[in-house]
TORKOL-4160 file (C-alpha; in steps of 0.2 Angstrom, whole numbers, padded with zeros to 4 digits, m for minus):
358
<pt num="1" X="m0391" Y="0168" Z="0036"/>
<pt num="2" X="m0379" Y="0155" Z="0030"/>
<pt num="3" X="m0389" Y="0137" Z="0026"/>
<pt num="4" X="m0384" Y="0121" Z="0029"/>
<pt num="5" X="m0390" Y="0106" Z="0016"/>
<pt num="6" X="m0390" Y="0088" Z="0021"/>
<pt num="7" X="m0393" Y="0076" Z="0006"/>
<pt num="8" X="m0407" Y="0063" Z="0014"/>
<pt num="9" X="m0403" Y="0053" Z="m0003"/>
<pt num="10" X="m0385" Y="0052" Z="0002"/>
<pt num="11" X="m0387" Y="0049" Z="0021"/>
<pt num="12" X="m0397" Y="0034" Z="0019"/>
<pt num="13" X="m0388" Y="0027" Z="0006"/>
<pt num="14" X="m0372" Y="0029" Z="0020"/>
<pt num="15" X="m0383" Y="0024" Z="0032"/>
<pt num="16" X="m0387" Y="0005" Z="0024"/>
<pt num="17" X="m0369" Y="0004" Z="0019"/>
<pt num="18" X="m0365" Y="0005" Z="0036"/>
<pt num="19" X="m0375" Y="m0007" Z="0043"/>
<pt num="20" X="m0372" Y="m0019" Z="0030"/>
<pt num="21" X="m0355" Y="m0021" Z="0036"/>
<pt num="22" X="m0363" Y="m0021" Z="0053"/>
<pt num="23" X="m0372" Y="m0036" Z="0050"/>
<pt num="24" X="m0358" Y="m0047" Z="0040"/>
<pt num="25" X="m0348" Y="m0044" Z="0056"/>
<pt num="26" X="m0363" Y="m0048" Z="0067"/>
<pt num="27" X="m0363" Y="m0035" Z="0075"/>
<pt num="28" X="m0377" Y="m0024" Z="0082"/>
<pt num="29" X="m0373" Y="m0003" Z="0074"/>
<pt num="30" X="m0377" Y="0010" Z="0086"/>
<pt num="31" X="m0378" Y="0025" Z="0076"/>
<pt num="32" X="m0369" Y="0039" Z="0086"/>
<pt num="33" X="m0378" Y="0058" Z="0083"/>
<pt num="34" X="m0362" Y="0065" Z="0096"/>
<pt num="35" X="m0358" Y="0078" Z="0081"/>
<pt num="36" X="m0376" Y="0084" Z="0078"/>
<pt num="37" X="m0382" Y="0085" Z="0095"/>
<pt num="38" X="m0396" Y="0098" Z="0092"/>
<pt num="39" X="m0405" Y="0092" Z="0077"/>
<pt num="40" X="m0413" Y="0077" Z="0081"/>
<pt num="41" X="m0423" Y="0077" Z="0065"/>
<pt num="42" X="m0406" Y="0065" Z="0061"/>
<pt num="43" X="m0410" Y="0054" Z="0072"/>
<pt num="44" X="m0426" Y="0049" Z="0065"/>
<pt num="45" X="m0418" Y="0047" Z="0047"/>
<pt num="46" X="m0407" Y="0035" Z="0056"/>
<pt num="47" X="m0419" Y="0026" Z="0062"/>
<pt num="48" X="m0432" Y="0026" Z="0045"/>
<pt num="49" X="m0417" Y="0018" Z="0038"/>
<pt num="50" X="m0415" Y="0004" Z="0049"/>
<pt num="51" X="m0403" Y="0009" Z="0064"/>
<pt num="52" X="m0412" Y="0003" Z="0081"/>
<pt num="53" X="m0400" Y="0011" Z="0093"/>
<pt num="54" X="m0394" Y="0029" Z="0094"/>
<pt num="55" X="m0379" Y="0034" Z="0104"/>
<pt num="56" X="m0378" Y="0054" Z="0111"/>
<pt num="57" X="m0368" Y="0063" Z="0122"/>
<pt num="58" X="m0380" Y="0079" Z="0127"/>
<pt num="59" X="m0395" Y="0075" Z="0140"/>
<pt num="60" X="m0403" Y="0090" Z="0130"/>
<pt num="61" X="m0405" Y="0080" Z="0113"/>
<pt num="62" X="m0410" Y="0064" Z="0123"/>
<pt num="63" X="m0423" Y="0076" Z="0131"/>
<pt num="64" X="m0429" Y="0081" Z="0114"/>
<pt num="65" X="m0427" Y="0062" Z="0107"/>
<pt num="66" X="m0438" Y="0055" Z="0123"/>
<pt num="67" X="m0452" Y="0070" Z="0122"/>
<pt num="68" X="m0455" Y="0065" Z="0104"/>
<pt num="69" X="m0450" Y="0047" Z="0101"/>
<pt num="70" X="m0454" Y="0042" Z="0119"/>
<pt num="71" X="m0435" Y="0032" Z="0114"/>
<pt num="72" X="m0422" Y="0032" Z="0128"/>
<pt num="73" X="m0405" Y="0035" Z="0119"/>
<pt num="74" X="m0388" Y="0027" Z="0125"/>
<pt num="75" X="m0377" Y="0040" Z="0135"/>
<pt num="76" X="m0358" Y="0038" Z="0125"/>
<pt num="77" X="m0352" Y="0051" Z="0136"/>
<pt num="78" X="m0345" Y="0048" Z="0153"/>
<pt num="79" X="m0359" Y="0056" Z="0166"/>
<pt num="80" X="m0359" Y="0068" Z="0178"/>
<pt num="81" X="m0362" Y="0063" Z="0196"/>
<pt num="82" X="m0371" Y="0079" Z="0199"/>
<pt num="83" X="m0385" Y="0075" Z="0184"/>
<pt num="84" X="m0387" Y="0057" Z="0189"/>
<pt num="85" X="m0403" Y="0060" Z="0190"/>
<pt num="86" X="m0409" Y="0066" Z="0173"/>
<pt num="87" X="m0395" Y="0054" Z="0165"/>
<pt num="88" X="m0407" Y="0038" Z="0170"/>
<pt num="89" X="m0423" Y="0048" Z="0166"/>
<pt num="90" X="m0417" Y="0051" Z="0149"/>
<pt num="91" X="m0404" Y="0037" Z="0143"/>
<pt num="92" X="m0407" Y="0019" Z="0141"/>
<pt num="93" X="m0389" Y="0015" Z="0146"/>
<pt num="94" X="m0373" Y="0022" Z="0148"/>
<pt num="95" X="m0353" Y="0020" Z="0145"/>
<pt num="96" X="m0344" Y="0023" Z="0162"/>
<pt num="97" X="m0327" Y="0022" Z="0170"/>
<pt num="98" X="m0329" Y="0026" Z="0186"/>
<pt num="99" X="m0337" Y="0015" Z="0202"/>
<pt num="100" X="m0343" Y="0032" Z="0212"/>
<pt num="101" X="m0353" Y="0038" Z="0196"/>
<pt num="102" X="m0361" Y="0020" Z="0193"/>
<pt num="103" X="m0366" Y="0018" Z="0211"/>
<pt num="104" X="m0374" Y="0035" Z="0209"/>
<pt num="105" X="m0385" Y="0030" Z="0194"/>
<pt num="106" X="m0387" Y="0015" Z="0204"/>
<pt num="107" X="m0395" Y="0025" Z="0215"/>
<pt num="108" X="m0406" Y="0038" Z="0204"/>
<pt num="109" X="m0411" Y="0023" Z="0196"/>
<pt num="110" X="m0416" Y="0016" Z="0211"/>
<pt num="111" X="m0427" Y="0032" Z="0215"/>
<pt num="112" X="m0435" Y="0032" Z="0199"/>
<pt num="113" X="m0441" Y="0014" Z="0202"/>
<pt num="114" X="m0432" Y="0009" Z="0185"/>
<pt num="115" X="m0416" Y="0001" Z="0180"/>
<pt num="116" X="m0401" Y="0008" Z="0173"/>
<pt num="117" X="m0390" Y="m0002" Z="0159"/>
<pt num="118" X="m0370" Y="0000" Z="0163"/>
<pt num="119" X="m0356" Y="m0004" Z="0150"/>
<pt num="120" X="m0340" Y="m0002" Z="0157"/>
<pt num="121" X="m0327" Y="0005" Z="0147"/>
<pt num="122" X="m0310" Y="m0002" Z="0145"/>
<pt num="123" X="m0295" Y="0011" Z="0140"/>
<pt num="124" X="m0285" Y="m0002" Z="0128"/>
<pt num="125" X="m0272" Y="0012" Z="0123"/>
<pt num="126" X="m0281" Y="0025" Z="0117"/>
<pt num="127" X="m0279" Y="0036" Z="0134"/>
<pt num="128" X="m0296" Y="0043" Z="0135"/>
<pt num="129" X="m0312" Y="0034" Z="0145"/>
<pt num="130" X="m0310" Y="0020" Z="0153"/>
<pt num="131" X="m0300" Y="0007" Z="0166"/>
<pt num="132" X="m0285" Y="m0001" Z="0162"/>
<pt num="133" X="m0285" Y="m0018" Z="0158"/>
<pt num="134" X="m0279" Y="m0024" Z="0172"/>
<pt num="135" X="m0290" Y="m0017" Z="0184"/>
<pt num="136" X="m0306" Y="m0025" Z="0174"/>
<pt num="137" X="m0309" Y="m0039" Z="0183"/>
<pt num="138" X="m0307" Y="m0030" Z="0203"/>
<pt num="139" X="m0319" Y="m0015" Z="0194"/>
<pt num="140" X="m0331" Y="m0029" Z="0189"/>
<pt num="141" X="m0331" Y="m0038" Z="0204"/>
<pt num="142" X="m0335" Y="m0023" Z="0215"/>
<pt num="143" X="m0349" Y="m0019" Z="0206"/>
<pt num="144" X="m0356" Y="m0034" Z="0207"/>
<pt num="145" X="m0352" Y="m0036" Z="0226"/>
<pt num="146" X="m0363" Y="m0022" Z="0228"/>
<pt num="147" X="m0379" Y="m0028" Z="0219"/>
<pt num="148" X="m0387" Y="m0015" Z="0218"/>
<pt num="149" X="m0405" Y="m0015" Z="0212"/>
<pt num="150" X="m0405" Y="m0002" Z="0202"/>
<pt num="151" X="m0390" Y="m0006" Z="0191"/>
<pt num="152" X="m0387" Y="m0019" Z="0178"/>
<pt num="153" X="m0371" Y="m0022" Z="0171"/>
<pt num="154" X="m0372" Y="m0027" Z="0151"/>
<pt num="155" X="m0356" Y="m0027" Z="0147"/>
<pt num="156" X="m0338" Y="m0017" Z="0142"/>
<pt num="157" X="m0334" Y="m0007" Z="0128"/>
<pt num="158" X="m0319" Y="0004" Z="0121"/>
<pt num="159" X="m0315" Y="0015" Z="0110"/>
<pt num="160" X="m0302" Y="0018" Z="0095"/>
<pt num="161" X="m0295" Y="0036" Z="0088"/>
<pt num="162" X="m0303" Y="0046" Z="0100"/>
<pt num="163" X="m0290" Y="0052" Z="0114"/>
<pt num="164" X="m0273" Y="0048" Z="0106"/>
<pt num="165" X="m0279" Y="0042" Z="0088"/>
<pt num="166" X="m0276" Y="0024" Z="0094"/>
<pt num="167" X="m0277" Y="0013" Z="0076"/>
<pt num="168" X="m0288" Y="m0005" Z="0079"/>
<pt num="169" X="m0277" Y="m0021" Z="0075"/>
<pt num="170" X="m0280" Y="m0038" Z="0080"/>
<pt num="171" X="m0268" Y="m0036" Z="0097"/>
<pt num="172" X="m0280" Y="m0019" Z="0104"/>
<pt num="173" X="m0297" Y="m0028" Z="0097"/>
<pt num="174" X="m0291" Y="m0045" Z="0106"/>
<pt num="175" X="m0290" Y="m0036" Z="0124"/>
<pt num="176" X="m0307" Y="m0031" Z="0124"/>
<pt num="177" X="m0313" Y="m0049" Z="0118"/>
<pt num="178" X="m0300" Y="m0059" Z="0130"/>
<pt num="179" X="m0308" Y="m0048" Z="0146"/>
<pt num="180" X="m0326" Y="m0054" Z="0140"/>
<pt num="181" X="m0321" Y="m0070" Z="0143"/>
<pt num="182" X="m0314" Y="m0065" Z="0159"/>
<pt num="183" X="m0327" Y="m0058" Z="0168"/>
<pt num="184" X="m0337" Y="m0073" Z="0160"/>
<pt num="185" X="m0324" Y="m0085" Z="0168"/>
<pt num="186" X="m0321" Y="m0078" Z="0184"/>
<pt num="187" X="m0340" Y="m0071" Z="0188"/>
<pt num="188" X="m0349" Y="m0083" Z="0179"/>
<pt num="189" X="m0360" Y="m0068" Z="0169"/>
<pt num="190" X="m0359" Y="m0066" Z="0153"/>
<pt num="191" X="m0356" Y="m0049" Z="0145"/>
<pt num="192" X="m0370" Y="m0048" Z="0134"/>
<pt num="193" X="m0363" Y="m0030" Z="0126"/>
<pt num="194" X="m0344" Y="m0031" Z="0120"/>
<pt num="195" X="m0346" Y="m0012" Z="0112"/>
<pt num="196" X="m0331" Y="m0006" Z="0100"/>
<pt num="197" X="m0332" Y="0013" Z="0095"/>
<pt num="198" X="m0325" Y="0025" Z="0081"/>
<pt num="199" X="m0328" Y="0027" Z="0064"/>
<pt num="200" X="m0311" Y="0021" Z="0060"/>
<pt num="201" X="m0315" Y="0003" Z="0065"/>
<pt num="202" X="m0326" Y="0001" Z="0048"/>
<pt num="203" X="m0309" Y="0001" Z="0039"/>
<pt num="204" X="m0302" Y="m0011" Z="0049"/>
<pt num="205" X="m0319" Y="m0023" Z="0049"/>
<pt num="206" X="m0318" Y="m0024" Z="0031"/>
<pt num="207" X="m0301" Y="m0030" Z="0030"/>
<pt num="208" X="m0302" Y="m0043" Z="0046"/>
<pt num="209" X="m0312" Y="m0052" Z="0056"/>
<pt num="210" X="m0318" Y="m0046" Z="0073"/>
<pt num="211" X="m0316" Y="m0058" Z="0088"/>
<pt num="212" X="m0336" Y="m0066" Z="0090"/>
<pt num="213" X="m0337" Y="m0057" Z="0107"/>
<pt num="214" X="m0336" Y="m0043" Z="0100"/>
<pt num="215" X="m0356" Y="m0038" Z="0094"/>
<pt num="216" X="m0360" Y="m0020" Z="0094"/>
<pt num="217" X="m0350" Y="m0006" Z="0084"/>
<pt num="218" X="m0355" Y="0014" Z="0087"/>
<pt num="219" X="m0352" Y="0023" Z="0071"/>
<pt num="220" X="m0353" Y="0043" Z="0067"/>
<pt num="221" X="m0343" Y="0049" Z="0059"/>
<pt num="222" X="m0343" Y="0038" Z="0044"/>
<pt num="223" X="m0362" Y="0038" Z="0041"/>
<pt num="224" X="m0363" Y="0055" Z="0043"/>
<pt num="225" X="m0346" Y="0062" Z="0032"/>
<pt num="226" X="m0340" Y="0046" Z="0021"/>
<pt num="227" X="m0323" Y="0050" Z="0031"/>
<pt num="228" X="m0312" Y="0037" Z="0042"/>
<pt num="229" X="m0304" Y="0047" Z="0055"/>
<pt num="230" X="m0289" Y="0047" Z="0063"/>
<pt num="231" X="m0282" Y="0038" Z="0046"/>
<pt num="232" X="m0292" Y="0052" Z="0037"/>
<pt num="233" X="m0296" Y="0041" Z="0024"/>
<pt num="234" X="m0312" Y="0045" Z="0012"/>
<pt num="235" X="m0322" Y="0031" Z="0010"/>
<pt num="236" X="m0323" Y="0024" Z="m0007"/>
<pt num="237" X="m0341" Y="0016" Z="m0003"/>
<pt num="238" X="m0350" Y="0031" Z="0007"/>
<pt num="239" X="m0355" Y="0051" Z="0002"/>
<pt num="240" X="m0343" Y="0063" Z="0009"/>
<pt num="241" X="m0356" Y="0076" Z="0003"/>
<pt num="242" X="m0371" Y="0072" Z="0014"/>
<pt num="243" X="m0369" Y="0091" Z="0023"/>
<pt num="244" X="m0364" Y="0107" Z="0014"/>
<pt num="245" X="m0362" Y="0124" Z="0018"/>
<pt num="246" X="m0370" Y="0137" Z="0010"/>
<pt num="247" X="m0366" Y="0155" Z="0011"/>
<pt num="248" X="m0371" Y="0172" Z="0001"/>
<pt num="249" X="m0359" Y="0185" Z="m0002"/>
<pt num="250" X="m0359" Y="0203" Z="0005"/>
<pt num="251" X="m0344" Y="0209" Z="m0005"/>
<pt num="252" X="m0333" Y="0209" Z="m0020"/>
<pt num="253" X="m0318" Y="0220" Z="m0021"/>
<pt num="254" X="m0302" Y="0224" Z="m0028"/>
<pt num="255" X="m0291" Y="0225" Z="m0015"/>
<pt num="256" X="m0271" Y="0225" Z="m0009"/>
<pt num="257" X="m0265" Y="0208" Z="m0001"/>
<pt num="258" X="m0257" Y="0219" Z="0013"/>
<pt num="259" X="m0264" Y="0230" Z="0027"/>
<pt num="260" X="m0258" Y="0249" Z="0024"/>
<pt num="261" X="m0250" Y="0251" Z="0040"/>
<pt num="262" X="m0243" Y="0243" Z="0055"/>
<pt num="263" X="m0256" Y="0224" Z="0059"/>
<pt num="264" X="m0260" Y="0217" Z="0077"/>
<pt num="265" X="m0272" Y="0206" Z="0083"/>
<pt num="266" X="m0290" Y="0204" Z="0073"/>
<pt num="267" X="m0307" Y="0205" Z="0082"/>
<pt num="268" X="m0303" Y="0186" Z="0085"/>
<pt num="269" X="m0286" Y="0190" Z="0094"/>
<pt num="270" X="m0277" Y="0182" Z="0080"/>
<pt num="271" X="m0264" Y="0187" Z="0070"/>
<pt num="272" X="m0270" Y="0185" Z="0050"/>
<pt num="273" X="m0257" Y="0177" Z="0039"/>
<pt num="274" X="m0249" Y="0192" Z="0028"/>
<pt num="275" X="m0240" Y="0190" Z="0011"/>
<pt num="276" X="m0238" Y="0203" Z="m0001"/>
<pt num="277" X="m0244" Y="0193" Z="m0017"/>
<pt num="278" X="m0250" Y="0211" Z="m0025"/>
<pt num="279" X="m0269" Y="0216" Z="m0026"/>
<pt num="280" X="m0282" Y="0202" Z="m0026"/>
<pt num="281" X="m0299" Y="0200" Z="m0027"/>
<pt num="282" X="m0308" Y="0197" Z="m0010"/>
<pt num="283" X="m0325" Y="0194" Z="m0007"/>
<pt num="284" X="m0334" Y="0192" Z="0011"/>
<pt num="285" X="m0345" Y="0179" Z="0014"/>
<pt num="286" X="m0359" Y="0178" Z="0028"/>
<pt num="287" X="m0352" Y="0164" Z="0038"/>
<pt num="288" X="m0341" Y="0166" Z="0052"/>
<pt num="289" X="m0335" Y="0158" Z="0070"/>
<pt num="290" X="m0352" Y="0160" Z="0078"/>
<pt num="291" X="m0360" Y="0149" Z="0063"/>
<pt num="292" X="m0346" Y="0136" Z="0063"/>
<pt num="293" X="m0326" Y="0132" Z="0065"/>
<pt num="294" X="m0319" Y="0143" Z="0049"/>
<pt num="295" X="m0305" Y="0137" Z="0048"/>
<pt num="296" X="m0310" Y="0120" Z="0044"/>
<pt num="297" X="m0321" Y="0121" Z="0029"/>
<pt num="298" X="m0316" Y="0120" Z="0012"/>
<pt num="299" X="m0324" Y="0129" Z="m0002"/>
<pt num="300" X="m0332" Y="0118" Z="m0016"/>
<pt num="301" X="m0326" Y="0129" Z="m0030"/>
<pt num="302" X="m0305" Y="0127" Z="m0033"/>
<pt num="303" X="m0295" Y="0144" Z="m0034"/>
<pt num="304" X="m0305" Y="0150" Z="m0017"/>
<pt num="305" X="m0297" Y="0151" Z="m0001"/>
<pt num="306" X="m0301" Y="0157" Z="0015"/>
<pt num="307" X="m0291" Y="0171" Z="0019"/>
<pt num="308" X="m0299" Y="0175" Z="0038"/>
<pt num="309" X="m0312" Y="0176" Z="0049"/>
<pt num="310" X="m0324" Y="0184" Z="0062"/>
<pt num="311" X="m0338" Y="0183" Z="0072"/>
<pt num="312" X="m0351" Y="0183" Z="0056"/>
<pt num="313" X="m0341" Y="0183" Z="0043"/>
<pt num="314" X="m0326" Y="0177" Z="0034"/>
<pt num="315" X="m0314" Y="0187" Z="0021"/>
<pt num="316" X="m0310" Y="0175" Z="0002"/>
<pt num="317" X="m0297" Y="0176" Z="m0011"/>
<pt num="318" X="m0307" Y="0172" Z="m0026"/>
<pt num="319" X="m0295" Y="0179" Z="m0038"/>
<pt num="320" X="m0288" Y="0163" Z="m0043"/>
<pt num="321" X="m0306" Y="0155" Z="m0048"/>
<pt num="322" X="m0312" Y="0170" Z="m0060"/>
<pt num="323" X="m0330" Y="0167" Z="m0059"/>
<pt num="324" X="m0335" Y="0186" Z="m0062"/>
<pt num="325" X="m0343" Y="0183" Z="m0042"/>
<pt num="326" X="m0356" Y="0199" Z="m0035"/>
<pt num="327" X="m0363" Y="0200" Z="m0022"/>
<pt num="328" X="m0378" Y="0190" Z="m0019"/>
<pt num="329" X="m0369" Y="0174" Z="m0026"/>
<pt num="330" X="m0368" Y="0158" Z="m0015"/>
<pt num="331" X="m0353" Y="0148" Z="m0013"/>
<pt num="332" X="m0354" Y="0132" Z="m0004"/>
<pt num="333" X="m0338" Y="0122" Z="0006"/>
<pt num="334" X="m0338" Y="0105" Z="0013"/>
<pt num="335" X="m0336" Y="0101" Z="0031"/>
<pt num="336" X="m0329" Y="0090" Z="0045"/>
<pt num="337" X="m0333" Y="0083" Z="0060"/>
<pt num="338" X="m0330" Y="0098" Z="0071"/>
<pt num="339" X="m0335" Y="0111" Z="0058"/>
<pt num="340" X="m0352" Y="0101" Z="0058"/>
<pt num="341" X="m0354" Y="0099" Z="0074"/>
<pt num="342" X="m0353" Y="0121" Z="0079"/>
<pt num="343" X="m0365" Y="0122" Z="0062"/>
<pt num="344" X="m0378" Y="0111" Z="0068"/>
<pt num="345" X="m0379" Y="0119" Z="0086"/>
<pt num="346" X="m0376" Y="0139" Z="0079"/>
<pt num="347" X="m0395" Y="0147" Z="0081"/>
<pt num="348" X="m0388" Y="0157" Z="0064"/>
<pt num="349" X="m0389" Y="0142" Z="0054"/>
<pt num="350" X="m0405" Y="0138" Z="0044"/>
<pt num="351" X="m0403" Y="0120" Z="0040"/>
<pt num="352" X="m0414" Y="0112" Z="0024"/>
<pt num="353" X="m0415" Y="0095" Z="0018"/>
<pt num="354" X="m0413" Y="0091" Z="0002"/>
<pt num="355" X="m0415" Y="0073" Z="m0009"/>
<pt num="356" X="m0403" Y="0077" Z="m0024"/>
<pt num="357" X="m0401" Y="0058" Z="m0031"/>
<pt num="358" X="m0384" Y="0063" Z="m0038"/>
């Protein structure tokens, strides 16, 4: 079974660096656990170390965070109608888009005897969640018209680098803040949650200032990888090391670089990548597509390269390194944000903490 470490050492230091900008911006961090949905134990690290609000997007790890914490988590993805019900029972708040889905929390909420917290989300080019622009103001005022008891509108959000990669700058960043004033203007109620989301706003927030209506920021991928996405951009002041994969090898052979006969489709349906580059040394590691996306991890150790992969394993060209491997070694590869994400919710995976101070 393959093993993935995360560095409790190096997530907390990313954690306070984080929050740190945070707070010189004036802004409230809501620490987004989207990538590691099914192990909580993160979420109370995050929250040892100072982060107050937590952002998820499964109803199963907000089931598992309420059972133990008693703590309602933010929803940050847009809900399903047909779980309105369980969507108020476990979250706190939620983003949405949509004036059906809202009346229908409105309504769950309602049976529940509880209130349910609404940010209405705001598409400002990015092409994923929310209402345009300029339908803000009619969204806003037919949810007001309703009053419903069980709904409380707190305030809009958006997001940056999520659908089409849409990069901050002050003209995007400005919408968001101008329609604050808006709904403020034309409704007299304040928006008490402007909400801007996406690790690459941190970049952007250390270079400018943010509009002062602007007061929460939802981070994950930062805190969690060190990495600025979309830009793709390692951060100079955070760990990009926090999580590694750990896998033992099966097999060390000698072998030729090119099938012997005629090659189709793998047990993946794919077609494997063949050059002739003469025979190679190839080991086989025990870590394939039902522990985590192959393809996108990167060996720690230079000269290795992942040649393929399949259900529980994947094939390595090790020649180039000439470590004298055999079987039983470990080798150990970095991740990203999708890679991470299947590790942490493959039952294949034994996950172990570790405090390295390095």
């Amino acid at each position: 079974m393959a093993q993935l470490l995360i560095d409790t050492h190096k997530l907390r230091h990313n954690i306070k660096y984080v929050l740190e900008i945070a707070d010189q911006a004036q802004t409230e961090l809501v620490g987004v656990l989207k990538g590691v949905n099914s192990f909580p134990t993160l979420f109370e690290l995050f929250k040892e170390n100072g982060i107050r609000r937590i952002g998820v997007s499964r109803m199963e790890t907000a089931r598992k965070i309420k059972e133990k914490t008693g703590i309602k988590p933010i929803s940050i993805a847009l809900p399903q109608i047909s779980m309105a019900d369980e969507i108020v029972a476990l979250f706190s708040s939620s983003l949405n888009s949509e004036i059906d889905t809202i009346f229908a929390l409105g309504e769950a909420a309602s049976r529940q005897s509880i209130v349910h917290d609404i940010i209405l989300m705001v598409d400002v080019g990015d092409l994923r969640e929310g209402v345009l622009p300029d339908d803000v103001l009619k969204t806003v005022g037919q949810i007001l018209d309703r009053n419903h008891p069980g709904l409380a509108l707190k305030g809009i959000g958006a997001n940056w680098g999520c659908g089409c990669g849409l990069i901050p700058d002050g003209k995007n960043i400005q919408v968001l803040a101008g329609l604050a004033n808006d709904i403020e203007n034309r409704f007299g109620l304040p928006a008490q949650t402007v909400s801007i989301g996406g690790s690459l706003l941190l970049d952007w927030m250390e270079n400018n200032r943010l509009p002062r209506r602007i007061n929460q920021i939802r981070v994950g991928e930062a805190i969690l990888l060190g990495n600025i996405p979309t830009i793709n951009k390692p951060h100079p002041g955070l760990f990009q090391d926090v999580f590694r994969l750990r896998g033992e090898l099966l097999e060390i052979k000698e072998k030729p670089s090119c099938p012997s006969g005629r090659a189709g489709f793998n047990a993946l349906g794919k077609k494997t990548p063949i050059k002739d580059i003469g025979i190679r040394q190839r080991a086989i590691v025990n870590i394939g597509v039902t522990d985590t996306d192959v393809s996108e991890i990167q060996p720690l150790k230079r000269g290795v390269q992942v040649v393929c992969s399949n259900s529980d394993c994947a094939i390595l060209d090790v020649t180039d390194e000439m470590a004298g491997y055999k079987p039983g070694d470990v080798l150990e590869f970095s991740l990203n944000y999708s890679s991470l994400s299947l590790c942490l919710m493959s039952p294949f995976i034994r996950i172990k903490l570790t405090n390295d101070h390095v």
